[in-house]
C-alpha positions as CSV (number, residue, x, y, z in Angstrom):
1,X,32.8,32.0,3.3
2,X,31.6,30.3,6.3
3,X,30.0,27.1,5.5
4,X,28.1,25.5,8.2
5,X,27.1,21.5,8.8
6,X,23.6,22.3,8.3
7,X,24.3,23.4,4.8
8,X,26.3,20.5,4.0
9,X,23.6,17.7,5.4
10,X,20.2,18.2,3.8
11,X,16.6,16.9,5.3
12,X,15.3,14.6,2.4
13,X,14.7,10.9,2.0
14,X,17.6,8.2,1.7
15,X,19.5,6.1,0.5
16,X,21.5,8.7,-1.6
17,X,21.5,12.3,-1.9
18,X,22.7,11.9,-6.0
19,X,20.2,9.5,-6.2
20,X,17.2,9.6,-4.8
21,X,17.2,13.3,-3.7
22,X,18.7,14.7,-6.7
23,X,16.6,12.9,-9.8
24,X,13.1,14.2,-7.2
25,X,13.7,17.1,-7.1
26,X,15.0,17.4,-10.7
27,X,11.7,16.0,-11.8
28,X,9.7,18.4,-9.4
29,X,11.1,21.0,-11.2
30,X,10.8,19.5,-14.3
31,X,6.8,19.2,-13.3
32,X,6.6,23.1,-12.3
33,X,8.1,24.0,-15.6
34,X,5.2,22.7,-17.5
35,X,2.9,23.4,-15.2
36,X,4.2,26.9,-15.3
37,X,4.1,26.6,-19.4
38,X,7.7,27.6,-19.5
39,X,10.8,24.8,-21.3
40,X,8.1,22.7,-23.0
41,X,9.8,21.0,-25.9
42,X,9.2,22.8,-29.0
43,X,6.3,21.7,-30.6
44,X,5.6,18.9,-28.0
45,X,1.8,20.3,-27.3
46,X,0.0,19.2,-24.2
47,X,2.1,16.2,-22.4
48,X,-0.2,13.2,-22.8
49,X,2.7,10.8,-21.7
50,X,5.8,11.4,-20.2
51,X,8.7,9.0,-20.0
52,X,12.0,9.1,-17.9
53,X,15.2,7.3,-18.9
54,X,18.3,7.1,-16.6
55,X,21.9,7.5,-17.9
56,X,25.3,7.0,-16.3
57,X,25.5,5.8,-12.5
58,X,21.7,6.5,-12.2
59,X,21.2,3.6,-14.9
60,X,23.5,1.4,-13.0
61,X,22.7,1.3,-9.5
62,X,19.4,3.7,-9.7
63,X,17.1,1.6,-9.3
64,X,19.1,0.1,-5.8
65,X,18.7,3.4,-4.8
66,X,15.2,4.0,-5.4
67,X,16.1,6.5,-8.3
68,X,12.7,4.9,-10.2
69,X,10.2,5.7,-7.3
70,X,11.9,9.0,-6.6
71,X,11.4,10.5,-10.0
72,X,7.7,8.8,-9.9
73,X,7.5,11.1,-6.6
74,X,8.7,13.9,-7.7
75,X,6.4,14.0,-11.1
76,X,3.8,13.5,-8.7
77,X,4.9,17.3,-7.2
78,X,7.1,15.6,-3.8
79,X,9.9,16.8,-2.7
80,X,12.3,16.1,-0.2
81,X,11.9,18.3,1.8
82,X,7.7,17.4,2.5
83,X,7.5,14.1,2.0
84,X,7.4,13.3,5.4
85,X,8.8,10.1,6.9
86,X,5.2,8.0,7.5
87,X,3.6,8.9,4.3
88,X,6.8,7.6,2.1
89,X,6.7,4.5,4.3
90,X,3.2,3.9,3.6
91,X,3.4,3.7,-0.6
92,X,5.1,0.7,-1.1
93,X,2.3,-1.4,1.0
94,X,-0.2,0.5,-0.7
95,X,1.2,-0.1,-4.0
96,X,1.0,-3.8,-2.7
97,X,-2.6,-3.3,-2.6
98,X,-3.4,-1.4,-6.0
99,X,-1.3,-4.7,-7.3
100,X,-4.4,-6.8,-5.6
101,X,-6.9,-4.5,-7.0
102,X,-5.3,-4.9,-10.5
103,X,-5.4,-8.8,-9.7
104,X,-8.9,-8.5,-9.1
105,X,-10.3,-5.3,-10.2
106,X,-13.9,-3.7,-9.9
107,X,-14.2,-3.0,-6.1
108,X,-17.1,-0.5,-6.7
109,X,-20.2,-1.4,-5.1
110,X,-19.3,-5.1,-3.6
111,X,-19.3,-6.3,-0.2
112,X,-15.7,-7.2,0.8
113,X,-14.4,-9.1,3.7
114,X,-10.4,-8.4,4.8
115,X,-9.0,-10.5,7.3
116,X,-6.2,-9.2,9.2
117,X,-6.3,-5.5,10.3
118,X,-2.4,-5.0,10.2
119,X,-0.8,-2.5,7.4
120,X,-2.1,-4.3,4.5
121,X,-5.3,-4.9,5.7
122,X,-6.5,-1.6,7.1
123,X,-4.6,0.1,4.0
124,X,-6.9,-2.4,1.7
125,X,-10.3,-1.3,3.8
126,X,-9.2,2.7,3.0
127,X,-8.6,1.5,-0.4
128,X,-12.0,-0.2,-0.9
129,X,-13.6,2.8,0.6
130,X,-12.6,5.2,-1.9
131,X,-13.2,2.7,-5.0
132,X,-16.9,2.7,-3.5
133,X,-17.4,-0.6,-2.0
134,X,-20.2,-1.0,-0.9
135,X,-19.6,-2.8,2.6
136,X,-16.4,-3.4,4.2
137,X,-16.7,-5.9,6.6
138,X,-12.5,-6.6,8.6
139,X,-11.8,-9.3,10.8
140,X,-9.0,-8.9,13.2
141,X,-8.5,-11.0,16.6
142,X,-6.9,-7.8,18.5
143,X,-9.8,-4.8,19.4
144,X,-7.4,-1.6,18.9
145,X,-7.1,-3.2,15.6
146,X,-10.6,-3.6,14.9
147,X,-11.1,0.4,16.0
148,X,-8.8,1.6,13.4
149,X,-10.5,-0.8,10.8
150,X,-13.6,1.4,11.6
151,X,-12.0,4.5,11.7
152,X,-10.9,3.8,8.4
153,X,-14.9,2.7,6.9
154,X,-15.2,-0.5,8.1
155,X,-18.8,-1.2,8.2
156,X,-18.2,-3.5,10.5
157,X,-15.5,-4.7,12.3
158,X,-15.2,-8.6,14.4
159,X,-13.0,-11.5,15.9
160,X,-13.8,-13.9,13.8
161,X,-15.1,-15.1,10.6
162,X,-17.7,-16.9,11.4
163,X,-18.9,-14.1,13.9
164,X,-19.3,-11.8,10.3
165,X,-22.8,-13.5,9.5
166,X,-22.2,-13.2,6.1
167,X,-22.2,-17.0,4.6
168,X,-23.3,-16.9,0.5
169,X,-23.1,-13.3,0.6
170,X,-19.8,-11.8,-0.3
171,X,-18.8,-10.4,-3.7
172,X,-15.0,-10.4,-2.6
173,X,-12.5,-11.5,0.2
174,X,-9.6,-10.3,0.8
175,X,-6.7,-12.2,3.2
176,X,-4.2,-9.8,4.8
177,X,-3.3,-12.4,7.5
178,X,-1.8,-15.4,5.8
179,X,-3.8,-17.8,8.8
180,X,-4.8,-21.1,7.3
181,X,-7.9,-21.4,9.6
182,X,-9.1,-18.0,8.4
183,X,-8.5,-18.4,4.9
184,X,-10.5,-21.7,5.0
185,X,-13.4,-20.1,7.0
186,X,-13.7,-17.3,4.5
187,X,-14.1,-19.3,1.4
188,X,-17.7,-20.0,2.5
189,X,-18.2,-16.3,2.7
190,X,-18.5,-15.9,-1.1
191,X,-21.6,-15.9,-3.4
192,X,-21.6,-17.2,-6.6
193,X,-19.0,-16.0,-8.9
194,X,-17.2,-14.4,-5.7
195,X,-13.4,-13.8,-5.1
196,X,-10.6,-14.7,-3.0
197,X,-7.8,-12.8,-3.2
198,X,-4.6,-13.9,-0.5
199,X,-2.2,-11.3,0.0
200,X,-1.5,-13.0,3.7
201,X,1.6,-14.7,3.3
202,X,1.7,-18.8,4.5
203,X,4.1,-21.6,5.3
204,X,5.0,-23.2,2.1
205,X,3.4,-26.2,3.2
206,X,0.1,-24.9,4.2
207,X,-2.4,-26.5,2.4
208,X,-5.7,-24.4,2.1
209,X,-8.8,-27.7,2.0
210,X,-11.3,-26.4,-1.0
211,X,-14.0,-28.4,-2.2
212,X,-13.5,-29.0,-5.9
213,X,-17.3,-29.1,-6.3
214,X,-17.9,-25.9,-4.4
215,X,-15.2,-24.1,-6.7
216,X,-17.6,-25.3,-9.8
217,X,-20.6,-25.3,-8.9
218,X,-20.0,-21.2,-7.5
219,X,-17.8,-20.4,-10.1
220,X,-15.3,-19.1,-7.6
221,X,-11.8,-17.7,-8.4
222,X,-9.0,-17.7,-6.3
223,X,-6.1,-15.6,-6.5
224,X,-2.9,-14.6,-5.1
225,X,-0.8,-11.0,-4.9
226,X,2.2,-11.0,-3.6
227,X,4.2,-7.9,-4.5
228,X,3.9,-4.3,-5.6
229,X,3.9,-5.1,-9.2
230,X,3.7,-1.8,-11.0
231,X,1.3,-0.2,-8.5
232,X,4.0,2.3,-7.2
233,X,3.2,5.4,-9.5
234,X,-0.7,5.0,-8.3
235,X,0.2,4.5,-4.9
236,X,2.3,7.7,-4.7
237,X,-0.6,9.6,-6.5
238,X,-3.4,7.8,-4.8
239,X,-1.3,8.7,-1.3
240,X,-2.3,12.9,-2.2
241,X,-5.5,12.2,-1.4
242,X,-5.3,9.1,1.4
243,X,-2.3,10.8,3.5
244,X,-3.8,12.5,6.4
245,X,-6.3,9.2,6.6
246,X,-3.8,6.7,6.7
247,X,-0.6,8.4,8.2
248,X,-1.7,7.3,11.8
249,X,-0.9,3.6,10.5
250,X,2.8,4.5,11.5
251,X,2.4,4.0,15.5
252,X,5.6,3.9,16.3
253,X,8.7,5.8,15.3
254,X,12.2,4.3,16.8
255,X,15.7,5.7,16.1
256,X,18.0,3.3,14.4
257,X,20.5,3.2,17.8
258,X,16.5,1.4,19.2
259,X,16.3,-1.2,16.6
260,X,15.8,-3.7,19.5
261,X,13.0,-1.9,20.4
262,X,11.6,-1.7,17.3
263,X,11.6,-5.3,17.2
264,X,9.8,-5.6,20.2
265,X,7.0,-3.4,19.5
266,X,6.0,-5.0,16.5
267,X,4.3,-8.0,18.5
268,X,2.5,-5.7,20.5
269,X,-1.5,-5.4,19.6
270,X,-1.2,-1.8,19.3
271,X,1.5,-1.5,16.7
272,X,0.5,-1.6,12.5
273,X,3.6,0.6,11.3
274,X,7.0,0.2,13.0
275,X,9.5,3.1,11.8
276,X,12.7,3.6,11.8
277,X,13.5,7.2,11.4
């Protein structure tokens, strides 16, 4: 029998073929078998819950090898061989900002300010859109970045915060940008009983000034989110819907031999996604 390369390597997402490719697919099937009404467990009626556990080498080094998120994908109905490179890079920071929205939930009908139009950011302004916020207001210093904020919803999009207008009149901020002077100038932003919510990571010793009273006498809260939490599953479902609008976030795609260049383009204005595929 003639075997050829191309049956031996197979197009699907790393680190590990027995790993990650294997337990997707195995729970893809899995998914079209009751979907299909075929291999249910006797007498298990309609699935209400479904939980996975992982035995052998998949329980020992699985989750290294992203064995957790890639049976999460494949109950979702992924498989290797169509989950394309951008949209699988884009669920972990958007599971990073379903963590924020879990932080500080009920984005329906406020107006929201996001500083910082990079990957978190714009991913939080397409997020806030389809929880039905009511504004979206994103400030970002660099103009292409400000054009994909409104090509994501943005109501509006500026510079600076103080060129947003909006003192006293925010429900919820959000920082995606980790800048002290931002940070500071937003707090003013919020109404009574607003929220601050920093994803924007800071120097250790950055001090952000508050006024005590202002924190009472508004009834302000201030929170931080800082990871993915447990967000993943609803990213990787919530990325069905949001793939064709956010998949542009990946600007550029560089081979691993370019990593140098990769590198480089991440300080360019341009660039919200760097790659390497």
């Amino acid at each position: 029998m003639f075997l050829s390369v191309f049956d031996i390597f197979k197009i699907g997402v790393g680190p590990s073929s027995s790993h990650t490719m294997g337990p997707m697919l195995a729970a893809a099937r899995f998914l079209d078998a009751l979907r299909d009404g075929s291999d249910r467990v006797p007498g298990s009626g309609a699935a209400a819950r479904l939980e996975a556990t992982l035995h052998g080498s998949l329980a020992f080094t699985g989750k290294g090898h992203a064995t957790d998120r890639a049976v999460i994908l494949g109950l979702l109905g992924f498989v290797p061989e169509t989950l394309d490179a951008a949209t699988g890079a884009l669920i972990e920071p958007l599971s990073c900002v379903l963590n924020a929205v879990g932080r500080a939930p009920g984005w329906q009908d406020t107006v929201m300010v996001v500083i910082g139009a990079g990957c978190i950011g714009l991913l939080a302004t397409a997020v806030a859109g389809r929880l039905g916020a009511a504004e979206v207001h994103v400030v970002e210093p660099h103009a292409v970045r400000r054009d994909r904020a409104l090509d994501l919803g943005a109501r509006g999009a500026q510079e600076s915060v103080e060129a947003l207008g909006l003192a006293d009149s925010v429900d919820l901020v959000v920082d995606a940008s980790g800048h002290q002077g931002a940070i500071t100038a937003a707090i003013p932003l919020l109404r009574k009983r607003g929220r601050m919510i920093q994803m924007g990571v800071t120097h250790p010793e950055t001090m952000i000034p508050v006024s005590s009273y202002t924190l009472y006498a508004k009834e302000l809260t201030y929170l931080g989110a800082n990871s993915c939490g447990t967000s993943f599953a609803p990213a990787a479902e919530m990325m069905v819907d949001l793939a064709d609008q956010v998949r542009p976030l990946v600007t550029h795609t560089f081979a691993l031999d370019d990593y140098a260049e990769a590198v480089a383009a991440m300080r360019a204005p341009d660039a919200v996604k760097v790659q390497i595929a």
